[in-house]
TIZA-739624 format. One line per field, with one value per atom (N, C-alpha, C, O): residue in one letter; x, y negated, z. Coordinates in pm, whole numbers, padded with zeros to 5 digits. Layout:
REM residues N
code	c(a,...)
X	c(X,...)
Y	c(Y,...)
Z	c(Z,...)
END
This chain:
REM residues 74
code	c(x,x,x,x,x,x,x,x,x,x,x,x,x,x,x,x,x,x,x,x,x,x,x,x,x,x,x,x,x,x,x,x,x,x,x,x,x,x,x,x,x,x,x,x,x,x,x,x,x,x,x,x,x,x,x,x,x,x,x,x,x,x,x,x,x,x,x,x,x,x,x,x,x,x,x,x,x,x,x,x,x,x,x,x,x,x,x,x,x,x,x,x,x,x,x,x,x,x,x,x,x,x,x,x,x,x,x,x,x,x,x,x,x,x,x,x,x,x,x,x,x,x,x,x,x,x,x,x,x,x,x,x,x,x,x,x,x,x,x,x,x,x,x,x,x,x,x,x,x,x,x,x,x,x,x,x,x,x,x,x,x,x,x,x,x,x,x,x,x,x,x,x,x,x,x,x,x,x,x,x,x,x,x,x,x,x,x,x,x,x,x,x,x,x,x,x,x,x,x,x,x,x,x,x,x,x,x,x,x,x,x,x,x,x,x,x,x,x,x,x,x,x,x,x,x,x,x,x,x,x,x,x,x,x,x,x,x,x,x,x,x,x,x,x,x,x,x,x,x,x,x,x,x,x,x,x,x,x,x,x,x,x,x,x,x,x,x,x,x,x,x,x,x,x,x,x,x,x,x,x,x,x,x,x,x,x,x,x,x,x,x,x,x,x,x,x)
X	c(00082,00000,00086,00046,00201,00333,00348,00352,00355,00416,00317,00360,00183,00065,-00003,-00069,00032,00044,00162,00153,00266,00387,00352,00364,00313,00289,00196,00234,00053,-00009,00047,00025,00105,00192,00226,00214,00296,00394,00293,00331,00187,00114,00040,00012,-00018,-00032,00046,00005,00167,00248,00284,00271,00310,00296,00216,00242,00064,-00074,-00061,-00124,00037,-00008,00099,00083,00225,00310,00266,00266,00218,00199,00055,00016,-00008,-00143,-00031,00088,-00125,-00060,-00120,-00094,-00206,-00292,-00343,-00296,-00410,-00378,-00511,-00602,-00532,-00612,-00762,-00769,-00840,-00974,-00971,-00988,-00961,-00946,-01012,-00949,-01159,-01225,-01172,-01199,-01077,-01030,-00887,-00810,-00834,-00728,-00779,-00753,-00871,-00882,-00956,-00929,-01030,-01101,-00983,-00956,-00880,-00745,-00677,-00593,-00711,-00602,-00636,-00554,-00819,-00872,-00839,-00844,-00789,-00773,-00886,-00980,-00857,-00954,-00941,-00840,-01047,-01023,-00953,-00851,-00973,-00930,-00751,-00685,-00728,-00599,-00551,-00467,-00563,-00550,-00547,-00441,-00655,-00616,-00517,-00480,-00472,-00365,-00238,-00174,-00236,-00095,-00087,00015,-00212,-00187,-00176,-00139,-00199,-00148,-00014,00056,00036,00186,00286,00390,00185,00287,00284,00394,00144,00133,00277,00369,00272,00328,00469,00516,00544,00662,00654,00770,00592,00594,00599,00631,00559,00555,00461,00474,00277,00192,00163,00205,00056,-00024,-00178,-00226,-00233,-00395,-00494,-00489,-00534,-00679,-00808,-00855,-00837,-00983,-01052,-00984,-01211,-01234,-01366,-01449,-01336,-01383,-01503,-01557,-01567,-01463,-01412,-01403,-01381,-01291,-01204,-01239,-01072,-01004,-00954,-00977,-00872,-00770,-00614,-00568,-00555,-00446,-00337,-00371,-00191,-00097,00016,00004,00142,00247,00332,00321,00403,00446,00578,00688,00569,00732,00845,00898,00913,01013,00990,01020,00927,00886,01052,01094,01107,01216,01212,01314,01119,01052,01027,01080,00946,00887,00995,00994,01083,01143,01086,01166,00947,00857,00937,00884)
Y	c(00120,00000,-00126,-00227,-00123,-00244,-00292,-00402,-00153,-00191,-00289,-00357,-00238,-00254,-00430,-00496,-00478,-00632,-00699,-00820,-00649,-00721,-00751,-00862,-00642,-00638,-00745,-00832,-00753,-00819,-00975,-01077,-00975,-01133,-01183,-01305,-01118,-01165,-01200,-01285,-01158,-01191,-01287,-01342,-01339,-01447,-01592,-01702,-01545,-01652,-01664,-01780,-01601,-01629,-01690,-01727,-01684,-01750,-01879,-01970,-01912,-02047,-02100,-02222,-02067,-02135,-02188,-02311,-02104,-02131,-02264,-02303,-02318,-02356,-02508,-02517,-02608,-02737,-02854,-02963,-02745,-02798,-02709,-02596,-02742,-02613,-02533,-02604,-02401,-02316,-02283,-02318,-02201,-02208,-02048,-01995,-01979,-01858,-01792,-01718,-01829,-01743,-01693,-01588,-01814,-01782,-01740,-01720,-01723,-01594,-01481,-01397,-01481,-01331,-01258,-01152,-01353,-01325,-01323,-01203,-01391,-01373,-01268,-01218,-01227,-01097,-00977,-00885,-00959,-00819,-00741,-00619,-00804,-00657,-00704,-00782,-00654,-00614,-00750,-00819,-00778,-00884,-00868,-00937,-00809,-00811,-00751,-00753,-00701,-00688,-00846,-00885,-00906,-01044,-01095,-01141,-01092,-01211,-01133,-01200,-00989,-00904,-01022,-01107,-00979,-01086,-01200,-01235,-01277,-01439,-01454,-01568,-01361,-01412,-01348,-01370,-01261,-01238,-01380,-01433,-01397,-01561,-01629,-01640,-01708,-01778,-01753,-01834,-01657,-01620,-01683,-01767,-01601,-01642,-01793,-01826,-01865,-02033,-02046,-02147,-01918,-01972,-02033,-02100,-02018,-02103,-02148,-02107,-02268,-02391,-02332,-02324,-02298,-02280,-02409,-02454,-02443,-02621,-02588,-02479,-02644,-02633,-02532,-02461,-02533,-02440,-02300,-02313,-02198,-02090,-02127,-02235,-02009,-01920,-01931,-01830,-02049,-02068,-02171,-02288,-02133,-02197,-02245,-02190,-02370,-02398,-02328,-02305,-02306,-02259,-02354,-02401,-02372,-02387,-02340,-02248,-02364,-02323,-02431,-02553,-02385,-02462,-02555,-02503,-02654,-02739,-02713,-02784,-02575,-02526,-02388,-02275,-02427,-02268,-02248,-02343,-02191,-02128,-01995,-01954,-01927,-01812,-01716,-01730,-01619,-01513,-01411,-01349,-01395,-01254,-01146,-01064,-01125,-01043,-00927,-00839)
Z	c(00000,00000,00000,-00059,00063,00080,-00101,-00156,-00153,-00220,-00398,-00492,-00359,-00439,-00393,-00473,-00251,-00205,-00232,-00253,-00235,-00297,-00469,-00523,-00528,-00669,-00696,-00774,-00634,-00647,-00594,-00660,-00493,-00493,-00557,-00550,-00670,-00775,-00879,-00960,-00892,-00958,-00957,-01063,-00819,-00741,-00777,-00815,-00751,-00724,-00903,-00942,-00973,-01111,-01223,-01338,-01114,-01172,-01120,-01174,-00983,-00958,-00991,-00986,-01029,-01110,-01226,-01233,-01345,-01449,-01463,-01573,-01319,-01329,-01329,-01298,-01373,-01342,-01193,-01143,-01176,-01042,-00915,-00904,-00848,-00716,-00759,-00803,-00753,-00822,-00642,-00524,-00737,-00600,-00572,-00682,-00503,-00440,-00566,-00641,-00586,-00676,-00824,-00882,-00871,-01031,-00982,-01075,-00856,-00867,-00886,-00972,-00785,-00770,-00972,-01027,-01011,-01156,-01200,-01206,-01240,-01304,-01276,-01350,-01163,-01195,-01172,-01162,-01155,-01181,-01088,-01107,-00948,-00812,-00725,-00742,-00658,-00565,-00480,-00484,-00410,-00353,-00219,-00214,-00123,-00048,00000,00104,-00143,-00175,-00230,-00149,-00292,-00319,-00183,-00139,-00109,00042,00156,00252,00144,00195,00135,00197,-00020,-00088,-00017,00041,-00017,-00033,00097,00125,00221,00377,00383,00482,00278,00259,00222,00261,00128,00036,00144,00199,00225,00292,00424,00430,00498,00575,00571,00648,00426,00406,00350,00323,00330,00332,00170,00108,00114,-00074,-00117,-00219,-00015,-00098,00059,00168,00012,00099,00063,-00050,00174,00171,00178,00292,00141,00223,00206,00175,00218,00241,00346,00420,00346,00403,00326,00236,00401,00321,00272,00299,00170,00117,-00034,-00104,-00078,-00181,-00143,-00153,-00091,-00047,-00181,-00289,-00157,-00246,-00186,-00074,-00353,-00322,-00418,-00526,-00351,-00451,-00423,-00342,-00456,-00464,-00348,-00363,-00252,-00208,-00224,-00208,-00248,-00274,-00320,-00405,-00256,-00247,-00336,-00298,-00473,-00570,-00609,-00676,-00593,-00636,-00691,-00747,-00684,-00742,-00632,-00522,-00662,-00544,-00574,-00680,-00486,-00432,-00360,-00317,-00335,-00260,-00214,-00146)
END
């Protein structure tokens, strides 16, 4: 399962790179066709390690990339 939330991170963090603005919980999870609650497993992974910024409040948070994107090493 480690290794199927890391996967999905990268995928995460690859969708909000490529966005030019901070994306809404709902068109990650439609973008990348997993499961949802595997998506919010990833994104309290990213969050955790300080790669994305969450706002708002549920349940379509906003998401972006945080400051320091140097790329996801998951």
């Amino acid at each position: 399962m480690i290794t199927r939330i890391g996967l999905a991170a990268g995928k995460i963090w690859e969708h909000l790179d490529a966005q030019d603005k901070p994306s809404q919980l709902g068109d990650i999870i439609s973008s990348l066709e997993e499961d949802r609650d595997l998506v919010l497993m990833s994104m309290g992974w990213l969050a955790r390690e300080g790669h994305i910024v969450m706002s708002g409040k549920g349940p379509n948070y906003t998401i972006k990339l945080s400051q320091h994107k140097g790329g996801y090493n998951g």
